[in-house]
Structure formats: C-alpha cells, structure tokens
C-alpha positions in Angstrom: 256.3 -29.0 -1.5 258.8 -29.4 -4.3 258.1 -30.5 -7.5 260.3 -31.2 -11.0 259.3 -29.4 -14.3 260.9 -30.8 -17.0 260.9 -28.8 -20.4 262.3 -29.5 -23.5 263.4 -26.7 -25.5 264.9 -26.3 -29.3 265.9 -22.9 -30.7 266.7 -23.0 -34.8 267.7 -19.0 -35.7 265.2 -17.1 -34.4 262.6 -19.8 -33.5 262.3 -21.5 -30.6 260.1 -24.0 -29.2 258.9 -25.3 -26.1 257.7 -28.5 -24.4 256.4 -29.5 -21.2 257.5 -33.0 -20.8 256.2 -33.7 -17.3 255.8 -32.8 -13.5 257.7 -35.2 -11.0 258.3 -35.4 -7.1 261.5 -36.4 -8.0 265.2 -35.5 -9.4 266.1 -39.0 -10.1 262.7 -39.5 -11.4 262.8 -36.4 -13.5 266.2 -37.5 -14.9 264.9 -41.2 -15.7 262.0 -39.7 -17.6 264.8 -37.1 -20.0 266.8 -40.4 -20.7 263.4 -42.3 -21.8 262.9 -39.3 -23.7 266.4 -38.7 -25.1 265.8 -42.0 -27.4 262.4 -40.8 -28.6 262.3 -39.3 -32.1 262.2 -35.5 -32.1 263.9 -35.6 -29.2 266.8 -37.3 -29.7 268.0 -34.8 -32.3 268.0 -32.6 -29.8 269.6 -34.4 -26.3 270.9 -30.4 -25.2 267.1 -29.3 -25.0 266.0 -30.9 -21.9 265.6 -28.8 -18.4 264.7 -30.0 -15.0 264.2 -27.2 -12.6 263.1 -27.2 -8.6 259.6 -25.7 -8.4 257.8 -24.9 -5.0 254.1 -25.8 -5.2 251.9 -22.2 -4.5 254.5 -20.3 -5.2 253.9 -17.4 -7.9 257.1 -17.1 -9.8 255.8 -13.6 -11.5 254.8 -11.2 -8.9 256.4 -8.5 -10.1 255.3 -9.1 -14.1 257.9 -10.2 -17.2 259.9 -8.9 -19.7 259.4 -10.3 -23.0 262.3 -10.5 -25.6 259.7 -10.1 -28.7 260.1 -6.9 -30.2 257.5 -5.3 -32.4 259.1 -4.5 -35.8 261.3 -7.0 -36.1 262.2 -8.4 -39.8 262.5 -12.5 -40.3 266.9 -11.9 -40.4 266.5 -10.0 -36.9 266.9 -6.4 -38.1 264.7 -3.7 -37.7 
C-alpha cells in the first residue's frame, strides 16, 4: 500500500528543523493539505520547506543502518 509523508523542513546556518505535517493515501490530497499549510503562519515564511514523498506501508527504509552528518567536535561556525 502507498502512502504520502509530507514534511516540512527549514534549515537557518547550521540548524535545521523538521515537521511531520501528515500521512495521506493521496498525491492530490497531500498537495491540497501543503497549499492549506502554505498560508499558515510559520509556514508561510517558508513555502520551499514542504516535501511529499511515496512511502510503501511495511517497508523498512533502514535495513542496512544510517549515516548521520553530526560530527562530534564541531564548533557553532562549523569548524573544528
């Protein structure tokens, strides 16, 4: 079964943030519910954040683990 994940994420330097906005069974419904969102505050300074991506349900997307980009160390201006 497919399914519609839309996020909404902001990045500001080195900071970024992320949103679940909702689950649909949907495309069109998943792009109805960004342009409701679009005009909501928070989100409408930031139209470019919104992603909708095809999920299967029962699927494991991580089977073989991550990579994360946090590095240990790291000073606030991004050097080491």
């Amino acid at each position: 079964m497919e399914l519609y994940l839309i996020e909404h994420i902001i990045k500001i330097g080195a900071f970024s943030e992320g949103k679940i906005v909702g689950i649909t069974s949907t495309k069109e419904k998943a792009e109805e519910i960004v342009k409701e969102y679009e005009k909501k505050i928070g989100f409408k300074k930031y139209k470019n954040g919104f992603r909708v991506k095809r999920m299967e349900l029962d699927k494991n997307y991580y089977e073989n683990g991550f990579k994360s980009w946090y590095k240990k160390g790291r000073k606030k201006n991004g050097s080491v």
